[in-house]
N, C-alpha and C positions, 0 to 999 in steps of 0.2 A: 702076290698078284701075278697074273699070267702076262705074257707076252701080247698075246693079243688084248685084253682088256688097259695096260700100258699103252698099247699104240694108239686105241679109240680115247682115253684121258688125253694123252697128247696132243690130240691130233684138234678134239676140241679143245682144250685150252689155245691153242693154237690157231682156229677157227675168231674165237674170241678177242683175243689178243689181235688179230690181222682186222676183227671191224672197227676196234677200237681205232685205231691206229687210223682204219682208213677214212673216218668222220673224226680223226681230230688235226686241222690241217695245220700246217706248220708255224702260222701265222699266231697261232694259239699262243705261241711260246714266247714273245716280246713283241711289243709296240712297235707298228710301223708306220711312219708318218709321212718319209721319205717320198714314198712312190706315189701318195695320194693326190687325186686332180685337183685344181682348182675352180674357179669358181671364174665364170667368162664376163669380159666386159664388154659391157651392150652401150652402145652406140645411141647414146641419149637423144642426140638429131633428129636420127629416124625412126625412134623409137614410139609406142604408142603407148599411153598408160590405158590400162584394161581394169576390170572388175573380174572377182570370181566368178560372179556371173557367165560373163564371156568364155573363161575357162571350162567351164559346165557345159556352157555350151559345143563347146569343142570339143572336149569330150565325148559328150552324147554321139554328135556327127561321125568321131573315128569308131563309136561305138558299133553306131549302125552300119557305118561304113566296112567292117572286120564280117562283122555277121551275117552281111548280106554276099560278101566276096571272095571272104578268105575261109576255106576248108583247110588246108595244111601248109606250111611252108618248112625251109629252112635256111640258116643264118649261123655267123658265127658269132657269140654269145660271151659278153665280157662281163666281169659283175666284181666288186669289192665294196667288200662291209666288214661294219663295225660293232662288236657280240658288246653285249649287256656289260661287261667288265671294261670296255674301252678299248680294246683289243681291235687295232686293224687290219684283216689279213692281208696276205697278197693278193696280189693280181691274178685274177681265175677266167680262163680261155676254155671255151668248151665248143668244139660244132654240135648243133641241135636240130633233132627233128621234133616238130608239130605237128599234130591234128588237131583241130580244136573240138569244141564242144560245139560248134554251131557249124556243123558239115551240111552243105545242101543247102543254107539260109535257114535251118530249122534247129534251134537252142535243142541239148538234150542228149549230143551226142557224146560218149566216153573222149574223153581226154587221153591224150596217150603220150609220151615225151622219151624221144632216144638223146641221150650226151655221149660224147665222145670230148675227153678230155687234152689240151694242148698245151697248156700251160698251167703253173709251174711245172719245171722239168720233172718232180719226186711224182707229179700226178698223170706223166704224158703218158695217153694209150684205154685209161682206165674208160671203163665205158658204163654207163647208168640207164636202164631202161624200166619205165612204169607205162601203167595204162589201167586206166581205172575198170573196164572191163575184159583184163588177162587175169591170169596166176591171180587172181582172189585180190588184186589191187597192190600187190606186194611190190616193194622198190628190189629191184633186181643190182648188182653188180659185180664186175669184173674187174677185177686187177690184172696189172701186169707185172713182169718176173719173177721172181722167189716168192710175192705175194698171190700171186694168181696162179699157184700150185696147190692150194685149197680151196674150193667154193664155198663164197662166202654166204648162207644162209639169207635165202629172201626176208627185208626187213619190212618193219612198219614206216609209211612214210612218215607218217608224224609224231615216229617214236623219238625217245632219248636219243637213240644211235645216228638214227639217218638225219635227225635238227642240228649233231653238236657243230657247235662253229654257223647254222646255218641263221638267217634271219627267219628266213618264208622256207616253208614244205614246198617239195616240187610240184604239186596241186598249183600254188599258188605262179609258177612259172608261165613266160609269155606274154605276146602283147596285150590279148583280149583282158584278162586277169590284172594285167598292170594298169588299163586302160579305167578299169573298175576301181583300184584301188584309189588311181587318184581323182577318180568323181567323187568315192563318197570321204578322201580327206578333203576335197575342194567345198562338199557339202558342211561337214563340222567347223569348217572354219567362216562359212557366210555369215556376212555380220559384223564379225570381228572387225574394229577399226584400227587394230592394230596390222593387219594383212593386207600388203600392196602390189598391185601388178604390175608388170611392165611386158610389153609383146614387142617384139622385133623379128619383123620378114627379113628373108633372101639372106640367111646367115650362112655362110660356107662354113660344111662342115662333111668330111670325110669324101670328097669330091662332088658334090652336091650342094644344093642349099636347102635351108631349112626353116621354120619359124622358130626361132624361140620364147619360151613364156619364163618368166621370173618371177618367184612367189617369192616377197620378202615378210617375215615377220620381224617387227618393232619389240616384241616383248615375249617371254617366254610363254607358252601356254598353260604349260604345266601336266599336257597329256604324256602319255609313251610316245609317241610316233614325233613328237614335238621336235622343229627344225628351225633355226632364221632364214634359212635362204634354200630353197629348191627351183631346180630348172628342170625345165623338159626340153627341147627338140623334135621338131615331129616334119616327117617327112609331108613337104610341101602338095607334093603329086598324090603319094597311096596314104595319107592320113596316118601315118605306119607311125610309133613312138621310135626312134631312132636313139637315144638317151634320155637316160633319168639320173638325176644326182643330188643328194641334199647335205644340205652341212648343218650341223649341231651348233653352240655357242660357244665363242673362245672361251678358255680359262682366263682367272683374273692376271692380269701381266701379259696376253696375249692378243694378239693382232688378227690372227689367219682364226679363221671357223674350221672346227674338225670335219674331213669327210664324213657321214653317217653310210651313205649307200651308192655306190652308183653300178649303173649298166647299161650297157650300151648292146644295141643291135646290129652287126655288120653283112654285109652280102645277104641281104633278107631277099628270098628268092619263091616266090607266092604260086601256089597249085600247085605244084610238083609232080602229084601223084602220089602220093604217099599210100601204103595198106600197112594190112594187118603184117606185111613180112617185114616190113621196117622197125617193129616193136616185138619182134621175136627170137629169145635170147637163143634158137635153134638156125637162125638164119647163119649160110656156113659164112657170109662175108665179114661178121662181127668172131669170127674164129670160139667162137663162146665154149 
């Protein structure tokens, strides 16, 4: 075999090997349970019990409230979860740029999403950029040091490679999209007499206050998405999701509910200005 056709083997195996590596995060490799949130105690006094209903309701509001206001923003973006095998990763810090799909008040616009990675330390730097009308929809990314000496082949968002470890595709990223997911869980569970709410205003949280809502379920449902207890957070003033978090059912002999999901929205910073230079892996400020 020749030297040069040697180096082009190498260099994709090598290729291969660095996407692997960079969708399967460390978290992969043992059980963490340590670092996982809790679950907040709500202030039964001032509390209000609600109906999903109500929930639905609110929802809708921040619905139309996003669609009508928000063209782009950006926020720094915290999220851990819990993969199919039980597996909770670490803690994942990323700054993020938005555009939404509803630019101008009118549904329909490409979605576009820039990450820049902060935490954990093995991920600081790495940078992830899509947009449903660039590069053919392709997820894009960037490593950094000895890993970001090869370019790593633009992937399928909702391949094998760019899901592993992940719950949601990056489609599925952001408020509007979150906002949606939990009307139509709010919807599949109307009915249910086993699902109870609780609301509580002016909850301090991240130097602000907030409302909180409390979805407890009594009994297991038996779906996938199936949770006892999920809370949201929502910012008082801009209707904004501030946190989402839900927990699964203890094992038998246990006390605490395992984390399933949670994420949290920080420094959400609304209109921006965001363009097309912001989701372009040729822009020089992302060094790409």
């Amino acid at each position: 075999m020749s030297k040069r056709k040697t180096w082009i083997l190498a260099t994709g195996v090598f290729v291969v090997v660095t996407t692997v590596l960079l969708f399967w995060p460390e978290g992969q490799q043992s059980v963490q349970t340590d670092a996982a949130p809790t679950s907040v105690l709500i202030d039964q006094d001032s509390a209000a019990k609600a109906t999903l209903q109500d929930v639905l309701e609110m929802a809708a509001q921040a619905k139309e409230s996003l669609v009508a206001n928000v063209d782009d923003y950006t926020a720094t973006f915290v999220k851990q979860e819990r993969d199919a095998n039980g597996v909770l990763s670490p803690v994942s810090k990323m700054f993020m740029k938005v555009q939404t799909r509803h630019r101008g008040g009118r549904p329909g616009a490409p979605m576009r999403v820039y990450l820049k990675f902060l935490e954990p330390g093995s991920d600081d730097g790495r940078q992830v950029i899509w947009a449903e009308d660039l590069t053919d929809g392709k997820l894009w990314v960037k490593e950094t040091g000895m890993l970001g000496l090869v370019p790593i082949p633009p992937l399928d968002p909702n391949g094998a490679l760019a899901m592993q470890g992940q719950r949601y595709p990056i489609s599925e990223l952001g408020q509007t999209r979150m906002v949606e997911l939990l009307y139509e869980r709010g919807q599949a569970d109307l009915g249910d007499p086993n699902v109870s709410v609780v609301i509580q205003k002016d909850v301090p949280f991240d130097g602000q206050t907030a409302t909180l809502i409390q979805v407890n379920r009594s009994k297991p449902s038996g779906r996938v998405d199936d949770f006892s207890l999920a809370e949201i957070f929502i910012d008082q003033q801009r209707s904004l999701i501030l946190k989402y978090q839900s927990f699964g059912w203890p094992s038998e002999g246990q006390d605490d509910a395992p984390l399933l999901e949670s994420y949290t929205f920080e420094d959400i910073q609304l209109n921006v200005g965001l363009s097309e230079k912001d989701f372009d892996t040729s822009n020089p400020e992302y060094g790409w």
